[in-house]
C-alpha positions as CSV (number, residue, x, y, z in Angstrom):
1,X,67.5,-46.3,12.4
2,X,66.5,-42.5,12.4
3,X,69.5,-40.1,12.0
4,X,69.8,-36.8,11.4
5,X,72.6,-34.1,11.3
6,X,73.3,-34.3,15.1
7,X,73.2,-37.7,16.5
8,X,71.4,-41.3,15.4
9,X,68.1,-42.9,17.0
10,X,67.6,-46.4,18.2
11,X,68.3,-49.3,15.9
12,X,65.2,-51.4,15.4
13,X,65.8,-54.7,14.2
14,X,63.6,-56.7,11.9
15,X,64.2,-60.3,11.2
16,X,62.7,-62.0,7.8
17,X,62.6,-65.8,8.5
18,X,61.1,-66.7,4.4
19,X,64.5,-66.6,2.4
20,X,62.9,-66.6,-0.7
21,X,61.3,-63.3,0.4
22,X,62.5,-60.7,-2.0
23,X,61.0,-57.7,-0.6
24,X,60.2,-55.9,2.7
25,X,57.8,-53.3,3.9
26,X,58.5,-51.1,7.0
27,X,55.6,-49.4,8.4
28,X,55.2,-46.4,10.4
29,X,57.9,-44.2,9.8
30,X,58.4,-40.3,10.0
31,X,58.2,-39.0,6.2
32,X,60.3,-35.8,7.3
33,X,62.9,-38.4,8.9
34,X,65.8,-39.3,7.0
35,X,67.0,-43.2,8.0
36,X,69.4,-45.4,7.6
37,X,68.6,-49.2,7.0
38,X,71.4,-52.1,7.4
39,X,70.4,-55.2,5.3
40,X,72.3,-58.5,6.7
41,X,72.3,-62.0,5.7
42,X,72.7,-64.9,8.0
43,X,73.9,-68.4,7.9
44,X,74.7,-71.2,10.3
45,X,78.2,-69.3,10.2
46,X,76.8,-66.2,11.5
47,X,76.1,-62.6,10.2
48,X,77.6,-61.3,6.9
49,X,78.5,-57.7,6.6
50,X,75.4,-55.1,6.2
51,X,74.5,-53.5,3.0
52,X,73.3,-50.0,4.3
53,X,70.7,-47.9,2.5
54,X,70.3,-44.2,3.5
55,X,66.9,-42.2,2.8
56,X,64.1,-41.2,3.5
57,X,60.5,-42.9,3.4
58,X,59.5,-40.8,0.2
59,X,60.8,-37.8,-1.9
60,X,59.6,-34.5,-0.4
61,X,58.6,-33.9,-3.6
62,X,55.8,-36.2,-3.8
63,X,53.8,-34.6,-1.2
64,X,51.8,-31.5,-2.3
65,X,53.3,-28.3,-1.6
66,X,49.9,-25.6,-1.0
67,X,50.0,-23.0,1.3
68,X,46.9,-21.1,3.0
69,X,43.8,-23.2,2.1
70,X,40.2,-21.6,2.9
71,X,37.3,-23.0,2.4
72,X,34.0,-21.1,1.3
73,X,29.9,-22.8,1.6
74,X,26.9,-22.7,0.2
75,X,23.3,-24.5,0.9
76,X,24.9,-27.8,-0.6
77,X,28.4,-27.0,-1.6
78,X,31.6,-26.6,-0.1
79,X,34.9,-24.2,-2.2
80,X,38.2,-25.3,-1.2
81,X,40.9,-23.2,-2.4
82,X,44.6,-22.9,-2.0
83,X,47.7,-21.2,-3.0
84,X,50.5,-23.5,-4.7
85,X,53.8,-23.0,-3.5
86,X,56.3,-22.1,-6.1
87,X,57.4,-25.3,-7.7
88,X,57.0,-26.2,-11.4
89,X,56.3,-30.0,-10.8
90,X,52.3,-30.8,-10.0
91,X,52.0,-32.5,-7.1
92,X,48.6,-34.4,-6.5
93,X,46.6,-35.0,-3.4
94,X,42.7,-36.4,-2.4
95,X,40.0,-34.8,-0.9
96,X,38.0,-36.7,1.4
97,X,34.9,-35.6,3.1
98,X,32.4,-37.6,5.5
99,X,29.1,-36.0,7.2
100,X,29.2,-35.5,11.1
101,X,25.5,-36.1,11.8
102,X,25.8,-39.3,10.7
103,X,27.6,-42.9,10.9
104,X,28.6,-42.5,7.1
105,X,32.3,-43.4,6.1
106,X,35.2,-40.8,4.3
107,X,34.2,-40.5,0.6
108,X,36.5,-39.4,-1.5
109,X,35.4,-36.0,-3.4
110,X,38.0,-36.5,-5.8
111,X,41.8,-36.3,-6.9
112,X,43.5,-32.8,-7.7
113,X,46.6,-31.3,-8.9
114,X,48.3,-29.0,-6.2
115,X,48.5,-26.4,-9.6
116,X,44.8,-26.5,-9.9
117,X,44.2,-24.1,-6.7
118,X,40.9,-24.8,-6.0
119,X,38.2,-27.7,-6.2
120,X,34.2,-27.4,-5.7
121,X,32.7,-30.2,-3.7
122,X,28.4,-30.6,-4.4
123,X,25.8,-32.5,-3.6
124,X,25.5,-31.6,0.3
125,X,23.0,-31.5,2.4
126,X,22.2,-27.6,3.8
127,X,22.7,-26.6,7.6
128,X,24.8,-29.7,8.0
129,X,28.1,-30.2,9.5
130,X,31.1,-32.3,7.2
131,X,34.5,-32.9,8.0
132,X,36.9,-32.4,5.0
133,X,40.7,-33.3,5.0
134,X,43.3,-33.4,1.8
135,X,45.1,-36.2,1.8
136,X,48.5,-36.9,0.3
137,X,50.0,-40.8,-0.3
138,X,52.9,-42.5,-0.9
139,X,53.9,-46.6,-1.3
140,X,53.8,-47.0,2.0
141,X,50.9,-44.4,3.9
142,X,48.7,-42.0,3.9
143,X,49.4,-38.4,5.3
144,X,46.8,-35.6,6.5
145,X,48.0,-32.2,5.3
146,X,44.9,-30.2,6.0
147,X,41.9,-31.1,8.4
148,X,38.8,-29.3,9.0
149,X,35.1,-29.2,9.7
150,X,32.7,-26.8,7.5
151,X,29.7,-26.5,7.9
152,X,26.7,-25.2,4.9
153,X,24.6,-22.8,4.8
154,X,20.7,-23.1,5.2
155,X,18.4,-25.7,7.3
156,X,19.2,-29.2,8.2
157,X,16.4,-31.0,6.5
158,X,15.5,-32.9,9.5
159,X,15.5,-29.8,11.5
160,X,13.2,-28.7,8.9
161,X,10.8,-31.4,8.9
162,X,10.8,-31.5,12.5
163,X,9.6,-27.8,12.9
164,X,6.6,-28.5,9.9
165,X,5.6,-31.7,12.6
166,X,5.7,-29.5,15.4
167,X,3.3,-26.4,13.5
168,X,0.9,-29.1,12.1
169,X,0.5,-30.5,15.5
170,X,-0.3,-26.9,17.0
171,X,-2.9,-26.2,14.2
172,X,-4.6,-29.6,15.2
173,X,-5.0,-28.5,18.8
174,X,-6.1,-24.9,17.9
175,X,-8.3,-26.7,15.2
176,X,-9.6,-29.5,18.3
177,X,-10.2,-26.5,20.8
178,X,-12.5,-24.4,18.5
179,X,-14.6,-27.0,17.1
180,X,-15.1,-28.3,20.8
181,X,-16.3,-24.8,21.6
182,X,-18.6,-24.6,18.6
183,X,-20.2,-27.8,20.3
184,X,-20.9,-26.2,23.4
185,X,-22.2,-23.1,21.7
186,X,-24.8,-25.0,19.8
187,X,-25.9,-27.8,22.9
188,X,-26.2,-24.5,25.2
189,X,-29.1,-22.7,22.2
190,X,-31.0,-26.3,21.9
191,X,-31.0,-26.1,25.5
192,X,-32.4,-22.7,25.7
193,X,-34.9,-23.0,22.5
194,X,-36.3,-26.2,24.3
195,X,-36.7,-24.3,27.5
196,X,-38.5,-21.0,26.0
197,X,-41.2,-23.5,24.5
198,X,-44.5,-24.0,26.2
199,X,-46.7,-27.1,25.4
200,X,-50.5,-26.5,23.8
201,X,-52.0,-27.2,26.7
202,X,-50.7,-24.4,29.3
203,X,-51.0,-22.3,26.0
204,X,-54.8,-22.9,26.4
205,X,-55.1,-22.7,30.1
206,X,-53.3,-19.2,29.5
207,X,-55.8,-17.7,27.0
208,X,-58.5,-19.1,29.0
209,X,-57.1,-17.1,32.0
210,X,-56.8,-13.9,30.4
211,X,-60.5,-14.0,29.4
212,X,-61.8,-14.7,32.7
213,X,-60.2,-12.0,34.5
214,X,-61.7,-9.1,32.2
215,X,-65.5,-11.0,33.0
216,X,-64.8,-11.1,36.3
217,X,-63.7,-7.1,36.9
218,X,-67.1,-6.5,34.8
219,X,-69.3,-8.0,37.4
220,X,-67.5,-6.4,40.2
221,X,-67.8,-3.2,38.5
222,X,-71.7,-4.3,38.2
223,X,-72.3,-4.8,42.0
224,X,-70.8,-1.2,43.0
C-alpha cells in the first residue's frame, strides 16, 4: 500500500500459497514512494494479526546523486561528464550505450562512481548515431536517470563507401564514352584512307591520258 503524508493508496493483496516460502519479491513499485506492507498468516482458523513493515523500495541513497550531465564527441568517442551533488558517500551507476543504425543490443560501457565526474566511451564508429543512458540498480530494478542520443563526428563508413561506389561508377562511364569515341575516330580515317586510294590500273589509264592530250594539241597546231 502506497502512503504518504496526506492520505494512503489502494491496498494490493498478494497471496503466497508455498508455506515453506521464506521470502517474497514485489515488483514494480515507485522508488520515490514510501509503502507500507501488512504480512498475515493464515490457518483453517482464519487470519492472524498483520506484522506491518513501513519503507520504501530502496534507500535514496543508493541511487546516484549527479546533476547537469553533457556529453561531448569526437570521430569515435563519446565524453560524458557530470557534476556530483554534494554528498560524501560514492554512489555508483552503469553506462549503457547501443548504435541506432543498427539491430545491435545495450552494451554496457562500464560501471562509475557518481565522484568520478566524468567517463570516456571509445571505439565508435564516426558519423553515426548511439543512444547512451546511465543507469542506476537496486535488489529489485533497474532505473534510467539520464537518456540521450549523441551522435559522432565525421562520415558514416557506409555513407563513405557508398559515395567511392558511386565516383568509380562515373569514371567507368566517362572512361566507356571516350574510348567509344576514339573507335569512331579511327573507323571514320580507315574509311577515308581507303577511299583517297586509286588502284594501279586507273593510275595507268591516267598517265596514259595526260600524254595523249599534249600529242593531240601538237597535231592540231600542225594543221593550222
Amino acid at each position: 500500500q502506497p502512503i504518504n503524508k496526506t492520505h494512503a493508496g489502494p491496498l494490493n493483496s498478494i497471496t503466497i500459497e508455498d508455506p515453506n516460502k521464506l521470502n517474497w519479491t514485489v515488483y514494480s513499485l515507485d522508488p520515490k514512494e514510501l509503502y507500507k506492507f501488512y504480512v498475515r498468516a493464515s490457518t483453517k482458523e482464519g487470519e492472524g494479526p498483520p506484522f506491518i513493515i513501513e519503507g520504501r523500495t530502496v534507500l535514496e541513497a543508493e541511487f546516484p546523486s549527479v546533476t547537469n550531465i553533457t556529453f561531448q564527441t569526437g570521430d569515435n568517442y563519446t565524453l560524458i561528464r557530470w557534476i556530483p551533488r554534494e554528498d560524501p558517500r560514492k554512489m555508483e551507476f552503469q553506462i549503457r550505450f547501443m548504435n541506432k543504425n543498427s539491430e545491435e543490443h545495450w552494451r554496457v560501457a562500464g560501471n562509475v562512481s557518481s565522484s568520478q565526474a566524468v567517463y570516456q566511451v571509445t571505439e565508435l564508429l564516426p558519423g553515426t548515431t548511439y543512444r547512451f543512458k546511465l543507469v542506476a540498480w537496486n535488489k529489485t530494478q533497474e532505473v534510467d536517470i539520464w537518456d540521450t542520443e549523441v551522435q559522432t563526428t565525421g562520415i558514416d563508413s557506409i555513407k563513405k563507401q557508398g559515395g567511392f561506389a558511386t565516383e568509380g561508377w562515373f569514371i567507368g562511364l566517362i572512361s566507356a564514352i571516350v574510348l567509344l569515341i576514339l573507335i569512331l575516330l579511327i573507323l571514320c580515317f580507315i574509311k577515308r584512307s581507303k577511299g583517297g586510294k586509286y588502284s594501279v590500273k586507273d593510275k595507268e589509264d591516267t598517265q596514259v591520258d595526260s600524254e595523249a592530250r599534249p600529242m593531240k594539241d601538237e597535231i592540231g597546231c600542225a594543221y593550222v
